[in-house]
VOMIVO-537634 format. One record per residue: residue number from 1; residue in three letters; chain; x, y, z of N, C-alpha, C, O in turn. Coordinates in steps of 0.1 Angstrom, whole numbers, plus 5000, padded with zeros to 4 digits. Layout:
BEGIN
{NUM,Ala,A,{X,Y,Z},{X,Y,Z},{X,Y,Z},{X,Y,Z}}
...
This chain:
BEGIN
{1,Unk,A,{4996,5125,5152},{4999,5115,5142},{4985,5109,5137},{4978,5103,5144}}
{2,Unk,A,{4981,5113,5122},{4967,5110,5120},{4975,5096,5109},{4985,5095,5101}}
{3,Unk,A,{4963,5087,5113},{4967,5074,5103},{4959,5073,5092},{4947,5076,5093}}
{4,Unk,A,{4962,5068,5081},{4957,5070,5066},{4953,5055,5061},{4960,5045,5060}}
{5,Unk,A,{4941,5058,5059},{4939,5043,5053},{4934,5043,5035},{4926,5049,5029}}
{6,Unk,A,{4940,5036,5032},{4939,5038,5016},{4935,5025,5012},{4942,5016,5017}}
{7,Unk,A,{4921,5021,5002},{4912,5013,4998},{4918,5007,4987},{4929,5013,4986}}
{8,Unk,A,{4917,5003,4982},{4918,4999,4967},{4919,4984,4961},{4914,4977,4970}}
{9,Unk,A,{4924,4975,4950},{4917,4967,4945},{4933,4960,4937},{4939,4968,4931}}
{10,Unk,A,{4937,4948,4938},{4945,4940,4930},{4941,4937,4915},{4929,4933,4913}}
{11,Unk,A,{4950,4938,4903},{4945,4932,4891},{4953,4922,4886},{4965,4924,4887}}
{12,Unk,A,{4950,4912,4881},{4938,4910,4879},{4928,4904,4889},{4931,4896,4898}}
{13,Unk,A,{4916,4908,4886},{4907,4900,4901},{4905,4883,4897},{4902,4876,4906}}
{14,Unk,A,{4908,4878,4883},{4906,4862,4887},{4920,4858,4889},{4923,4846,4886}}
{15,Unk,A,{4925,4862,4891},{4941,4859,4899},{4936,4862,4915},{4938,4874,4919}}
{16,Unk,A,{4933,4855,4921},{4932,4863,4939},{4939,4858,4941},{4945,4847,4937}}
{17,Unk,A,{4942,4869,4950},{4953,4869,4962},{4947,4876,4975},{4941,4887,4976}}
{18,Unk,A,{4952,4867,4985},{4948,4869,4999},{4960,4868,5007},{4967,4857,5007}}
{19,Unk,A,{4962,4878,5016},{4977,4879,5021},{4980,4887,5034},{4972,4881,5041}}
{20,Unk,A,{4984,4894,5041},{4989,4899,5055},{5002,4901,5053},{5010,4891,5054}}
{21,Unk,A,{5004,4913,5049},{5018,4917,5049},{5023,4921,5062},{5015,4928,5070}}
{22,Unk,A,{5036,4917,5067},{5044,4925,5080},{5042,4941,5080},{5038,4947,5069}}
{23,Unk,A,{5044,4948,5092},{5045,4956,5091},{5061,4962,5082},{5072,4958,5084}}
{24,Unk,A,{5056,4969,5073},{5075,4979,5065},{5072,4993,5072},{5061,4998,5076}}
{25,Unk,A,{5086,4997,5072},{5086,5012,5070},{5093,5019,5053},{5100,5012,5045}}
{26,Unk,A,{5089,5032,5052},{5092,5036,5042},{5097,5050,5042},{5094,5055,5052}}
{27,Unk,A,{5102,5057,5033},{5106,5072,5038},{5107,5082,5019},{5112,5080,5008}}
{28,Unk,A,{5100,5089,5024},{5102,5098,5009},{5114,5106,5009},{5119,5115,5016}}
{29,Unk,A,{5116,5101,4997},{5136,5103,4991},{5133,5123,4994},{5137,5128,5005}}
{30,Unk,A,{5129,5127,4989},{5133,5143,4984},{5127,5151,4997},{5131,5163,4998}}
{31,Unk,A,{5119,5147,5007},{5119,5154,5020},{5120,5146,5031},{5115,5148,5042}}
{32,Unk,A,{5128,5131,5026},{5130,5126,5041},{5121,5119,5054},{5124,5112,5063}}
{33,Unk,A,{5108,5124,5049},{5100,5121,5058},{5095,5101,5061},{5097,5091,5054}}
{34,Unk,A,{5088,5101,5072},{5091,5084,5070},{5079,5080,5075},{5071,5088,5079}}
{35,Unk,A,{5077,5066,5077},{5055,5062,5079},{5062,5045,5077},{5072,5042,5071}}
{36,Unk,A,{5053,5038,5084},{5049,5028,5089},{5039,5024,5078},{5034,5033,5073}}
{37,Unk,A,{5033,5007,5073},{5025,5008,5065},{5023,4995,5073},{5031,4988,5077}}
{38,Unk,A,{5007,4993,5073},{5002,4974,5079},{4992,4973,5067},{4982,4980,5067}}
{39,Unk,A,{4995,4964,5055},{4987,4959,5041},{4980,4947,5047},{4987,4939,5053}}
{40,Unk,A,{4968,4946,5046},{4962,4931,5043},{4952,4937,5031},{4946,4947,5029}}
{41,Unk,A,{4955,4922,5025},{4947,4921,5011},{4935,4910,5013},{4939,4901,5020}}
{42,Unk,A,{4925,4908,5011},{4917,4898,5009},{4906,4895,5003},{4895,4898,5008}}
{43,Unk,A,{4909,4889,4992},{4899,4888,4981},{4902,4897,4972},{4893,4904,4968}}
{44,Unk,A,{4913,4900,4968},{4922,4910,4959},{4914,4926,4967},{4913,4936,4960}}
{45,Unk,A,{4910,4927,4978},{4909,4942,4984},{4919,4946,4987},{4927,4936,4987}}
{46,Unk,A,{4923,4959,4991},{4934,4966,4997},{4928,4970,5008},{4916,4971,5008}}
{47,Unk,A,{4936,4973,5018},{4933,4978,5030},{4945,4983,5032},{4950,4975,5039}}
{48,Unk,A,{4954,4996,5029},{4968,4995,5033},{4964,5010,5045},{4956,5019,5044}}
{49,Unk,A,{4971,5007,5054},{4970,5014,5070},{4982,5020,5069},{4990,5012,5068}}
{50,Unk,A,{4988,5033,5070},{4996,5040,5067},{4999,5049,5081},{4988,5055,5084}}
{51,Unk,A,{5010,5053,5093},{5011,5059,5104},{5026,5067,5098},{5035,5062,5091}}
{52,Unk,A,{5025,5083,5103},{5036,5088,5100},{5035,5100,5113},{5024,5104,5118}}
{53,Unk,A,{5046,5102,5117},{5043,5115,5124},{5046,5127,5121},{5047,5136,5129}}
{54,Unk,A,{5048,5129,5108},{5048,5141,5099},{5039,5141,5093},{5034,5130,5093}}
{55,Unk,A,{5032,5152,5083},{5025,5162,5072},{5030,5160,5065},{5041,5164,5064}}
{56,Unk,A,{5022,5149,5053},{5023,5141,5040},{5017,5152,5029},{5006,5156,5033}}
{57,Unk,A,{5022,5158,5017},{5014,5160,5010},{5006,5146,5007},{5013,5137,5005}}
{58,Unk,A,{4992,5143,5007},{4986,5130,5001},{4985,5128,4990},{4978,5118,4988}}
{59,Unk,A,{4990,5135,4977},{4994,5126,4968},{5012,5122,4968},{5013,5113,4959}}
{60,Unk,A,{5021,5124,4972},{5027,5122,4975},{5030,5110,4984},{5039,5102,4982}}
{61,Unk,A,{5018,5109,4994},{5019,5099,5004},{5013,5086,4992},{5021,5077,4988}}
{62,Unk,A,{5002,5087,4988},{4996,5082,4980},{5007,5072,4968},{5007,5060,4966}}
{63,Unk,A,{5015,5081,4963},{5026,5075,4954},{5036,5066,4961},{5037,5054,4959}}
{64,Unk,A,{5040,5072,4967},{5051,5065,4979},{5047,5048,4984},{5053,5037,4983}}
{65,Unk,A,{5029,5051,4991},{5026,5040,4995},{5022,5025,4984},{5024,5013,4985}}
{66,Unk,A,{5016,5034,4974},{5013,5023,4965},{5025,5017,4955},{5026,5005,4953}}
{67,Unk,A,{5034,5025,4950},{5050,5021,4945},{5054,5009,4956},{5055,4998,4952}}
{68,Unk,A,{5058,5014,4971},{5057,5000,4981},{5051,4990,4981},{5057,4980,4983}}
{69,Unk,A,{5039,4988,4980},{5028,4981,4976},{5033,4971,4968},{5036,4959,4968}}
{70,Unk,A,{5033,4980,4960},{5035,4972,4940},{5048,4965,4944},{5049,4953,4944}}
{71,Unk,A,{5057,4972,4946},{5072,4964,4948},{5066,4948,4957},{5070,4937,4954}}
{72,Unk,A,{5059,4950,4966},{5059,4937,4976},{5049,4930,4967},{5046,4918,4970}}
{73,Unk,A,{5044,4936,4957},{5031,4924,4953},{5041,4917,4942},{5041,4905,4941}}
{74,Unk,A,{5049,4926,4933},{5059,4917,4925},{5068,4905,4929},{5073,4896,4922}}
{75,Unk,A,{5068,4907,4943},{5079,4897,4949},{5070,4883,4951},{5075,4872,4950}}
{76,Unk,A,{5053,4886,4954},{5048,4874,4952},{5040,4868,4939},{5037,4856,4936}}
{77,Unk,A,{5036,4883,4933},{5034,4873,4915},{5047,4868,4907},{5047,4861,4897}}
{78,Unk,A,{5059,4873,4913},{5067,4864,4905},{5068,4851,4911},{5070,4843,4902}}
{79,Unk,A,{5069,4845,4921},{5063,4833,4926},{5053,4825,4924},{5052,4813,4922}}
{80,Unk,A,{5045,4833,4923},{5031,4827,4920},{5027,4828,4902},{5016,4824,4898}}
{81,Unk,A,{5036,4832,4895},{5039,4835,4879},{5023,4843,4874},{5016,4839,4864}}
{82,Unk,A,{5020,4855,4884},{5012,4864,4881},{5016,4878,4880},{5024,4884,4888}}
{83,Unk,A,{5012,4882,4873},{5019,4898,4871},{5010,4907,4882},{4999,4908,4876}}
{84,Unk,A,{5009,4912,4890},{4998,4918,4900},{4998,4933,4897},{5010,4937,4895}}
{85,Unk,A,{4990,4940,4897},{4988,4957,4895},{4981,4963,4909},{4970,4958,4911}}
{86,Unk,A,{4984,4971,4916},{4978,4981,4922},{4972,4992,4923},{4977,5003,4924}}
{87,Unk,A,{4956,4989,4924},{4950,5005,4923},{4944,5009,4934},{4935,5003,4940}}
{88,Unk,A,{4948,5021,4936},{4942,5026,4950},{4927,5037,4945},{4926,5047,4938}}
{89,Unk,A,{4917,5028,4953},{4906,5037,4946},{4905,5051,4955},{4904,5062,4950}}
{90,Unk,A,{4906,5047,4972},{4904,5060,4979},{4912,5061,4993},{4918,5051,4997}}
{91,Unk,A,{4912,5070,4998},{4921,5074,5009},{4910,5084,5021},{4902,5093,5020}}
{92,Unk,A,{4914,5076,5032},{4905,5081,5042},{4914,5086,5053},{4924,5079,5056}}
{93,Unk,A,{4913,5094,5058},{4920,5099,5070},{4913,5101,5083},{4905,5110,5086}}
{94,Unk,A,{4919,5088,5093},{4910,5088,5106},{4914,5095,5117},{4924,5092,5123}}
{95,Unk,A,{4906,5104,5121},{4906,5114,5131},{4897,5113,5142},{4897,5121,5151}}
């Protein structure tokens, strides 16, 4: 089980947000497969930590994780009456 860490950046940046998401799980619809995600944000960075024990195509994984993302960040810019975007700049795979 190799864990994926994916970089990237909240918009807008004078809107910050600093946060520690729970761990979710998530599973890709058309092959089923499924992964663990631990998000902390801070200072509008991404750090999203991704564990699966299956063979992700990585753009695939890439899509899956940041759609989840986005879904959890809408739940708090609509609270916070900011519209938030997600961009994932890079993806590292720790071995």
């Amino acid at each position: 089980m190799d864990p994926y860490l994916f970089e990237g950046i909240v918009h807008p940046e004078r809107a910050q947000i600093t946060l520690q998401l729970p761990p979710f799980g998530f599973r890709h619809i058309t092959s089923g497969t499924e992964a663990v995600a631990y998000v902390s944000i801070v200072l509008n960075q991404i750090a999203l930590w991704v564990e699966t024990a299956s063979e992700w195509d990585i753009l695939d994984l890439r899509n899956v994780a940041k759609g989840t993302l986005q879904n959890e960040l809408a739940i708090v810019g609509y609270l916070k009456g900011y519209a938030y975007e997600v961009e994932i700049r890079r993806v590292l795979i720790a071995r």
